[in-house]
C-alpha positions as a LaTeX table, in Angstrom:
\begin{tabular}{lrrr}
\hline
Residue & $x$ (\AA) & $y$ (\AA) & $z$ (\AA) \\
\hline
Unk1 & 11.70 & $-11.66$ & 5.68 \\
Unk2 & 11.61 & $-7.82$ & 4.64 \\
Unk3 & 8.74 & $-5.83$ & 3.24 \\
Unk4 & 10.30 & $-1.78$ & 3.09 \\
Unk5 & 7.87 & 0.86 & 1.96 \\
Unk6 & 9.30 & 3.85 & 0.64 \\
Unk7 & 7.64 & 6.42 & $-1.70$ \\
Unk8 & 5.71 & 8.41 & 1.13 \\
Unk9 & 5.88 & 12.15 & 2.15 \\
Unk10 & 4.33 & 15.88 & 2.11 \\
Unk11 & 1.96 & 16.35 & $-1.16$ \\
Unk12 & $-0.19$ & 19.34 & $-1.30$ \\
Unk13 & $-4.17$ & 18.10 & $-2.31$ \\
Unk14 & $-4.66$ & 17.48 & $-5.47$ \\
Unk15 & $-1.30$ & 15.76 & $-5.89$ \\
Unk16 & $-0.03$ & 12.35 & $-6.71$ \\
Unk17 & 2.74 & 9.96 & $-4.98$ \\
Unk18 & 3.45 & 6.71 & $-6.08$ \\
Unk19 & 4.03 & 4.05 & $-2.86$ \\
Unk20 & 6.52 & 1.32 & $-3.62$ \\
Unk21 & 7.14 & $-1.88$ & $-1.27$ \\
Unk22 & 9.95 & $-3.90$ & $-1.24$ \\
Unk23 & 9.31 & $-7.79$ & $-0.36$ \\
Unk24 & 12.95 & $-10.24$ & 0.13 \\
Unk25 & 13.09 & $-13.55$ & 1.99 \\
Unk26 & 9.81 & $-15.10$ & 1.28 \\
Unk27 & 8.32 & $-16.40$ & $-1.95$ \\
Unk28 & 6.70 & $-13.46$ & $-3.28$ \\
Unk29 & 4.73 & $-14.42$ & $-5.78$ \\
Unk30 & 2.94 & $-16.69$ & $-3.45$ \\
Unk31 & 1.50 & $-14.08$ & $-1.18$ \\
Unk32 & $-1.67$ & $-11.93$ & $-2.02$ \\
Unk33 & $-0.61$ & $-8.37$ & $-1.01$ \\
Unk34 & $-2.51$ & $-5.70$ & 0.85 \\
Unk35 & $-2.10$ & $-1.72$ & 1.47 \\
Unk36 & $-2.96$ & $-0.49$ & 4.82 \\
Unk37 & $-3.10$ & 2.65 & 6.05 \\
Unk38 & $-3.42$ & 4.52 & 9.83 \\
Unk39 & $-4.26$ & 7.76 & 10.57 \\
Unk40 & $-3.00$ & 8.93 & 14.15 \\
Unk41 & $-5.84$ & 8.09 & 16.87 \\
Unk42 & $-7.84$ & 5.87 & 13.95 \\
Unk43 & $-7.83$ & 2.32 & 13.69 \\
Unk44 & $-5.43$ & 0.72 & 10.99 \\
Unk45 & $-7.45$ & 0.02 & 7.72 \\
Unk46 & $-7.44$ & $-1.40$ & 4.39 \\
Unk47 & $-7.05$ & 0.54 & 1.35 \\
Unk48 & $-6.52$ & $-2.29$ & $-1.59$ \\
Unk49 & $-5.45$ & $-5.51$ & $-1.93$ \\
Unk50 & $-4.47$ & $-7.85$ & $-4.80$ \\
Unk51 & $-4.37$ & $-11.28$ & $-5.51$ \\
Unk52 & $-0.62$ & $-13.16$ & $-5.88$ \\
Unk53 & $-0.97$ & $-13.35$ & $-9.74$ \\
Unk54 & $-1.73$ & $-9.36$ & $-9.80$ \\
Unk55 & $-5.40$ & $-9.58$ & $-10.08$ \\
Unk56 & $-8.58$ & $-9.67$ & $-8.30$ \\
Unk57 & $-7.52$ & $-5.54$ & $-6.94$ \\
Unk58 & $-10.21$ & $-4.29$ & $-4.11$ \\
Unk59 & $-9.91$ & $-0.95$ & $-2.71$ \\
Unk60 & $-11.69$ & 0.39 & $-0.14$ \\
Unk61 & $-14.60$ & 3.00 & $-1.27$ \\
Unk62 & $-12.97$ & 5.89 & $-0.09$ \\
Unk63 & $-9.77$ & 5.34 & $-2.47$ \\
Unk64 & $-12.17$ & 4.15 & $-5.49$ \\
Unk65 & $-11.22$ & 5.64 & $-8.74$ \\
Unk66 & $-7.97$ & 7.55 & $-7.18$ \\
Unk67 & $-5.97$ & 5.24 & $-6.35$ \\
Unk68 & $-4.55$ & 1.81 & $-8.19$ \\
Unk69 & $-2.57$ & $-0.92$ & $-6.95$ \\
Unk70 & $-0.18$ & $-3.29$ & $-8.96$ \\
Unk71 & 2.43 & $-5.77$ & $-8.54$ \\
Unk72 & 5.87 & $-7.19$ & $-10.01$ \\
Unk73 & 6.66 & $-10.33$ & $-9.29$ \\
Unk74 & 9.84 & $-10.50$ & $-11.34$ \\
Unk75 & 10.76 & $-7.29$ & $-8.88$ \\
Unk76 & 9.01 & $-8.38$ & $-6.40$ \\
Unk77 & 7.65 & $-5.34$ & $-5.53$ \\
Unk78 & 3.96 & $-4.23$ & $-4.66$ \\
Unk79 & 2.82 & $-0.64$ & $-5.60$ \\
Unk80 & 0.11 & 1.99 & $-5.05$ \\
Unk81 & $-0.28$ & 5.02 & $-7.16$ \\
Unk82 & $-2.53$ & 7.46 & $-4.77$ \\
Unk83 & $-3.83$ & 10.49 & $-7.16$ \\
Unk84 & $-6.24$ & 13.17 & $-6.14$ \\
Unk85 & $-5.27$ & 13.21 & $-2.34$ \\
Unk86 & $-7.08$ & 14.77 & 0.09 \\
Unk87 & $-6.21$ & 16.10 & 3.58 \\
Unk88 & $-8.03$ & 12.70 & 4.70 \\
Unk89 & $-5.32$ & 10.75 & 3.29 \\
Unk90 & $-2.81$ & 11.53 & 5.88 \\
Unk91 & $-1.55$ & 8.18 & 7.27 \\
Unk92 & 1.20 & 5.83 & 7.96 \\
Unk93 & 0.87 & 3.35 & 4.57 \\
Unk94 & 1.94 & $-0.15$ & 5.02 \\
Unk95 & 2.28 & $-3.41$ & 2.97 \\
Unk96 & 1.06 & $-6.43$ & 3.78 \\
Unk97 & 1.74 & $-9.83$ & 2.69 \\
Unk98 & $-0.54$ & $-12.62$ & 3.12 \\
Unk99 & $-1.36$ & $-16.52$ & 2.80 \\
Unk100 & $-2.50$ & $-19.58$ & 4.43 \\
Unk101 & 0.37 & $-20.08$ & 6.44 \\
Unk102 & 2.11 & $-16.41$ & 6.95 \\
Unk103 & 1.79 & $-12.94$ & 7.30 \\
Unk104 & 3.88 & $-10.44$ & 7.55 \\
Unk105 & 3.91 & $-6.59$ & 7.47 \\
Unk106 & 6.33 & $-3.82$ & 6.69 \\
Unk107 & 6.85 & $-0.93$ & 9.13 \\
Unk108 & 5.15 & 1.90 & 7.07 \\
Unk109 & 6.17 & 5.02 & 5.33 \\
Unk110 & 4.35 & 8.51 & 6.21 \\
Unk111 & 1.67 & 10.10 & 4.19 \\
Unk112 & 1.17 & 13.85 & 4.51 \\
Unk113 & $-1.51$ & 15.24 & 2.32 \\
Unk114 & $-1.56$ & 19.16 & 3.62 \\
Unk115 & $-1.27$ & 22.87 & 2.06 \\
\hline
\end{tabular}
């Protein structure tokens, strides 16, 4: 089992980056995926989810109307377009997949929102 972010790195504010993860060895379209991020000394939180047939998206308040997340499940692959970043943003993002009986994260790719 393998979820691999990629897509992170240094954005001025203002900018965009698009986060891409990478699911293999487990049935992807069976798993509801969430984003996470974690600032350094903060607790790891959510920042959207979405349901294993690509609906039912949630975001967390502070990423309303910025940022978006989707999903291919012909790709397998589980995005988040982050627009509008702020200095606040700055974080380790990670995938999650989730369902009754697993759950499994990936390790993460840094988010760097800074002038």
């Amino acid at each position: 089992v393998q979820l691999v972010e990629s897509g992170g790195g240094l954005v001025q504010p203002g900018g965009s980056l698009r986060l891409s993860c990478a699911a293999s060895g487990f049935t992807f379209s069976r798993y509801g995926m969430t984003w996470y991020r974690q600032a350094p000394g903060k607790e790891r939180e959510l920042v959207a989810g979405i349901n294993s047939a690509g609906g039912g998206a949630n975001y967390a308040d502070f990423v309303k109307g910025r940022f978006t997340i989707s999903r291919d499940n012909v790709k397998n692959m589980v995005y988040l377009q982050m627009n509008s970043l702020k200095p606040e943003d700055t974080a380790v993002y990670y995938c999650r997949a989730r369902n009754w009986a697993n759950d499994y994260w990936g390790q993460g790719t840094q988010v760097t929102v800074s002038s």
